[in-house]
N, C-alpha and C positions, 0 to 999 in steps of 0.2 A: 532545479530538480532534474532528476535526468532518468530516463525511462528505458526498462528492456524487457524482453521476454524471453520465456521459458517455454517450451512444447516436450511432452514427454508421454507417450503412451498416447499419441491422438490428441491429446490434452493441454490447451497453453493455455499459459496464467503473463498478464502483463504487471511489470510491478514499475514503481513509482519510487525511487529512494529520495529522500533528503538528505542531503551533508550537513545542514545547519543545527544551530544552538533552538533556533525562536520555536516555537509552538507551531505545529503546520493548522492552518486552515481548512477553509471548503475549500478552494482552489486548487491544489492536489488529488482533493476525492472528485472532482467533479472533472478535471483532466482523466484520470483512470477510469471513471462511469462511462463516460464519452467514448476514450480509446479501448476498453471491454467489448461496446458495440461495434463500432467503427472496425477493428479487425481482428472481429468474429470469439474472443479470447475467451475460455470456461471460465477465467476469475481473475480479479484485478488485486494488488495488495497496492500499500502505501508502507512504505520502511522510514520509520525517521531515526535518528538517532537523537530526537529530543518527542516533546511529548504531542498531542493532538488537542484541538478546543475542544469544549463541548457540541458547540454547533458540529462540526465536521465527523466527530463520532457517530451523530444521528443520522446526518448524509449518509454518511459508508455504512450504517445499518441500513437504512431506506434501500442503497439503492446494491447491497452483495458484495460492497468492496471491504474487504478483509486490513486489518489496521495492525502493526508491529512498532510498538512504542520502543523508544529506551528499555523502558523496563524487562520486557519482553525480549530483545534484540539479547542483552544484558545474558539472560536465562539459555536461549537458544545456543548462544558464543562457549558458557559453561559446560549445557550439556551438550556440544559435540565435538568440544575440542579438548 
């Protein structure tokens, strides 16, 4: 996984992409919950280009990190390109 950030308006957001096919985990959401705190960020995502477990969706609801499945990515790529 490979992580960067965005600051825009005062405001940065850390994100999390996956390149892989598998299903991402807790392990990704709990990397972002972490570095959220860690440096200072207003919001964490996770980008996979495949989908998320269930466990890990409950994570990133518990703890404000923001989730971009396939599916979603999919939609986003449509409408702005």
């Amino acid at each position: 996984m490979k992580a960067f950030s965005l600051s825009r308006y005062g405001s940065s957001r850390l994100f999390l992409k996956n390149p892989f096919f598998a299903n991402v985990g807790n392990s990704a959401i709990q990397e972002v919950a972490v570095a959220v705190k860690h440096y200072n960020a207003s919001k964490g995502v996770v980008v996979a280009t495949s989908f998320f477990t269930k466990p890990a969706i409950e994570l990133a609801r518990s703890n404000g990190v923001d989730l971009i499945n396939r599916s979603k990515l999919e939609k986003l790529i449509h409408r702005y390109l």
